[in-house]
Each structure stands twice: as structure tokens, then as C-alpha cells.
N, C-alpha and C positions, 0 to 999 in steps of 0.2 A: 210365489206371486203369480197371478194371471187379471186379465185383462178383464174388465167388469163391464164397461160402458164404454160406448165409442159415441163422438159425438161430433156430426159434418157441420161447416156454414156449407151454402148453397151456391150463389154465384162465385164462381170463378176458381171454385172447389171442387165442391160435389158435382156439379153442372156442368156441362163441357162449355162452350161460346155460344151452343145455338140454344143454349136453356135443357138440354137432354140427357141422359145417361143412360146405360147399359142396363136397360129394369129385369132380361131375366140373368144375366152374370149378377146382379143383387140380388134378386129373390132367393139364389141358391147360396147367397150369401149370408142373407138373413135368417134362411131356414137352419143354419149353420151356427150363426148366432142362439138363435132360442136351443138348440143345444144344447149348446155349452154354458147357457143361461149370461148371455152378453147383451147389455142393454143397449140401443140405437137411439139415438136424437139429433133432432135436426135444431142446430144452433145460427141463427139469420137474422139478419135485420130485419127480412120481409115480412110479411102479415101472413097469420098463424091462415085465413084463410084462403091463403095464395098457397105457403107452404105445404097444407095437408093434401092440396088438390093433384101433388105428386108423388102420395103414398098411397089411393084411391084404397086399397085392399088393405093397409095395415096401419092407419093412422087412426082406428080408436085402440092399437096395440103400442104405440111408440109413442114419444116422446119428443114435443117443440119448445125449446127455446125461442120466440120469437121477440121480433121488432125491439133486436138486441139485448133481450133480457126483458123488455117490461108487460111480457106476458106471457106465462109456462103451462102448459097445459099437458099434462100426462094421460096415457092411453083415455082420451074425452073428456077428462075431468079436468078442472079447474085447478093448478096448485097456487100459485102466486099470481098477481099483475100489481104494477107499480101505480102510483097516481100523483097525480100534480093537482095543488089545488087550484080553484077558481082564481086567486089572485097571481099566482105564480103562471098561468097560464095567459092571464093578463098582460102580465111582464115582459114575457117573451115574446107572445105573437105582437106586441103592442110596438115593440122592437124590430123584429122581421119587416113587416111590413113596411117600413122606411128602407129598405135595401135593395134599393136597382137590381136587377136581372136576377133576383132570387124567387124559385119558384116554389112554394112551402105547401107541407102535406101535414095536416093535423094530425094523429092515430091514436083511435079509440079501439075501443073493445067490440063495437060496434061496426064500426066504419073508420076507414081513412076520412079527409075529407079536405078541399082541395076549392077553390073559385074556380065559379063559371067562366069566368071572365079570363081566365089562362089560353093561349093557345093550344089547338084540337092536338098537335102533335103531342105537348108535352099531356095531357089528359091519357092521349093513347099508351102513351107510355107508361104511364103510372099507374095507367088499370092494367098492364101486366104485373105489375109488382103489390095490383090490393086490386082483388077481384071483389071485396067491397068497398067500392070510391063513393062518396056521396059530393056532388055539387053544388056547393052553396052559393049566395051572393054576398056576403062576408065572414071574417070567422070570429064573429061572436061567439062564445063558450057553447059548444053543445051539450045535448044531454045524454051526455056518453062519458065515462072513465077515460081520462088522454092519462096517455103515459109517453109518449114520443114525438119528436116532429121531424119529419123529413125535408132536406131543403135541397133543390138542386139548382144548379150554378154554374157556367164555364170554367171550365178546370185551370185560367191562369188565375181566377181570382179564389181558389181554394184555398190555397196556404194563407193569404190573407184577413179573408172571415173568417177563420177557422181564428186567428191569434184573438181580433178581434172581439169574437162571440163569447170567448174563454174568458176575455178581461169583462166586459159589458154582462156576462149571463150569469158569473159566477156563483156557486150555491146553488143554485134554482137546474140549471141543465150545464151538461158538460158536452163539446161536440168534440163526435169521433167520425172519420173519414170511411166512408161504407163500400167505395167504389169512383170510378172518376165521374168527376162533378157533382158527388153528392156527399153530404155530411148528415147524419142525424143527431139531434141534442137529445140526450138519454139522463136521466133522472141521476144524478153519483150515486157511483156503484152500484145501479139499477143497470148490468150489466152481463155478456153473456156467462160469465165466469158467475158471476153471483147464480144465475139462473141453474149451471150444473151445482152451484155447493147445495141447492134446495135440493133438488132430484137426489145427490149424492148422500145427503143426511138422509132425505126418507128412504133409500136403500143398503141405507149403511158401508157404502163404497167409499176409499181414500183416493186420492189425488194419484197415487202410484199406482193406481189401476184403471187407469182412465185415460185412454187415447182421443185426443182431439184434431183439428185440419182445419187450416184458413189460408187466408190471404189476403186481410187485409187488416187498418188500422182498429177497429171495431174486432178483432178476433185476439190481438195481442192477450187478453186478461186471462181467455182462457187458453192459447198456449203455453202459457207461462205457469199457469195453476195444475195443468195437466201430468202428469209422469213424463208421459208421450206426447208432446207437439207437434206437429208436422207442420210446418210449411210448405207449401205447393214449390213446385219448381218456376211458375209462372208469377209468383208474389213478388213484391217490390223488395230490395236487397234490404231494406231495414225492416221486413217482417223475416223476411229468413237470421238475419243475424239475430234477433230474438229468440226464434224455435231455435230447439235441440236438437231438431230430426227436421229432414225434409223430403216431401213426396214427388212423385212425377209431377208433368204437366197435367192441369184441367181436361184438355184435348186430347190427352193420353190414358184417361182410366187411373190417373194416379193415386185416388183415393181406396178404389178399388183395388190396386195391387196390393198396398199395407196391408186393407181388410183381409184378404189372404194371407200373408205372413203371419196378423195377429192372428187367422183361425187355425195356422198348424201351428205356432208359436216357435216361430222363427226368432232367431237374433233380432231387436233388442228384447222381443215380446218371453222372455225362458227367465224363471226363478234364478 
């Protein structure tokens, strides 16, 4: 047995706290990988255009999971994107938009897209995480592919949208928790774990050769699907009690030190 495909989320994983990581300890990480012919993917809520903008040299080579599964795009081509129809899209935003202090992000294929009418802060913010934001003056259906919607929210009232959206969205979108005060409603089973069984069918790789890393509620499908899960040392105690395995801190290179044990095939990574 050896290890096929490795596959990071990005904040609070791959990412250390200030958004950065170690680019040349991975470059000679990566070169290590195409070696030994080990696949890399980035598995994230974020938008496939935010995400690629941190692999500038080798993302028409690898592989994005994004905006939790409902768009996969292999070395620049298109493999999957989920879609919601016009009336289910209906449904939902039609719903949101009655919710006090909820601040809701459409996402297309095209564009995130987001009211003018938000506050500059939260705007600022959220063009770090879709470096294509479009500004509307309402969210009437655009003419773009939605597969997701982002909402952010004060963290006391998290766990309680969250039950809420569950009961009220049912069928149409499922919310999973991405980070604090935000939840996305992802398509069922339109999800990041679905997004590697795609990748892993077209490469003919099983679940027992597949290492994965998260830390959050939005990561549980595919540490669970993985051989190898990691959980970060900085995830919340019910994503670690899910993983198998757990890595260091974000702040500490912790993804990056596994990636070494898997490249000399260290314990657990050995036939």
C-alpha cells in the first residue's frame, strides 16, 4: 500500500492564522510528490479563484476541490460543478433574506455575489475569500451556475441557524459550519468528500490511499472517507474525535510535517 493522493482544506489547515505557509518547504515537497506520482488537492470552501491565486506555478498541475465540493477543477479543466435550479434558488435566498444580522454570499462559477448595501467591512472581507465578488442591488437569480451560498453571522447565533436552516432548507441545501460565524448551504452530498470520489474514480485510487487534513465541520465527510484523516491539533475536540489521526498546529507546519512522513513512508504511511 502507498499513499496516492493527498488532499489540504486551506484555512486553519493548510494556512497558518495570517493566510501563509512555508512555499519553498512545499515546493520541495511537491517535487517529491510528482516523484513518487502523489496527487495534491486543495479541498476548501473558498472559491476555486481565491484558491488557485496560492499555487500561482502549479495550479494548471493540481487539483481544487472548492466552495466545498460544488466545483472541481483538475490540472485547468473542468471535472464536476454542482447546480441548484432557478426555483430552489428561489427558495433559499427567498428565506435568507428575512434573517437579521445574516450577511449572504451567492456563488457562481462566475462570481460570488453579495449586496451593495452590506457594510465596507464585511465586503472587505469577503473579497479575501472570492477575488471575484460581484455587487449587486439585489439577489435576483443571476446568469451564472450557483452551487453554494455563504452566510456569515455572529458566532452566538451559529448553532441556532444552523438547526433552523436544517429544518426550513431541507432537500434543497444542507448547512455545514466552515469556520467561526460562517456556515455554507452546500447542495446534499454536493460535498468535499464527493468532490475526491470524482478525482479518485478518474485516477483509479481507493479511499486507503488517500490522505486528507481539516478542521472543521465542512471537512468531517472527507476525513472520514479517507484511509488517513488528520485532524489539525487546533480543530475543535469533535472534529478530532471523528479523525483517526491528528496533525500539529496550523501555526506550526503541521500539515507539512505528515507530508514528510508520507514522503519517506513513515508509520502509519508503510504496507
Amino acid at each position: 500500500m502507498s499513499v496516492k493522493l493527498i488532499a489540504v482544506d486551506m484555512d486553519g489547515t493548510f494556512l497558518d492564522d495570517s493566510k501563509n505557509y512555508n512555499r519553498e518547504r512545499f515546493a520541495k515537497q511537491y517535487a517529491q510528490m510528482k516523484e513518487q506520482g502523489i496527487r495534491f488537492v486543495v479541498a476548501s470552501g473558498n472559491q476555486y479563484y481565491q484558491l488557485s491565486s496560492f499555487f500561482p506555478d502549479i495550479k494548471h498541475e493540481i487539483s481544487f476541490v472548492a466552495d466545498n465540493g460544488g466545483w472541481v477543477v483538475s490540472e485547468g479543466e473542468d471535472v464536476f460543478n454542482g447546480a441548484l435550479t432557478k426555483q430552489q434558488y428561489n427558495k433559499v435566498i427567498d428565506h435568507l433574506v428575512t434573517l437579521p444580522h445574516v450577511d449572504i454570499i451567492t456563488c457562481g462559477k462566475r462570481n460570488g455575489y453579495t449586496l451593495k448595501s452590506y457594510s465596507d467591512a464585511f465586503k472587505q472581507m469577503a473579497g479575501m475569500y472570492y477575488h471575484r465578488l460581484k455587487l449587486v442591488d439585489d439577489f435576483s437569480h443571476p446568469d451564472d451556475v450557483i452551487f453554494k451560498f455563504a452566510l456569515n453571522l455572529p458566532d452566538d447565533l451559529l448553532a441556532d441557524t444552523m438547526d433552523s436552516l436544517t429544518a426550513i432548507l431541507e432537500g434543497i441545501v444542507v448547512p455545514v459550519s466552515s469556520g467561526h460565524g460562517s456556515i455554507d448551504l452546500i447542495i446534499p452530498g454536493v460535498h468535499k468528500a464527493n468532490g475526491l470520489r470524482i478525482l479518485q474514480d478518474k485516477w483509479n485510487i481507493q479511499d486507503r490511499e488517500v490522505v486528507t487534513f481539516g478542521d472543521g465541520g465542512n471537512d468531517i465527510e472527507m476525513l472520514c472517507q479517507a484511509g488517513f484523516g488528520f485532524a489539525m491539533e487546533n480543530a475543535p475536540d469533535k472534529i478530532k474525535q471523528i479523525a483517526r489521526f491528528q496533525a500539529g498546529h496550523n501555526n506550526k507546519e503541521g500539515v507539512l510535517d505528515v507530508i514528510d512522513k508520507v514522503l519517506r513512508r513513515e508509520v502509519p504511511f508503510i504496507a
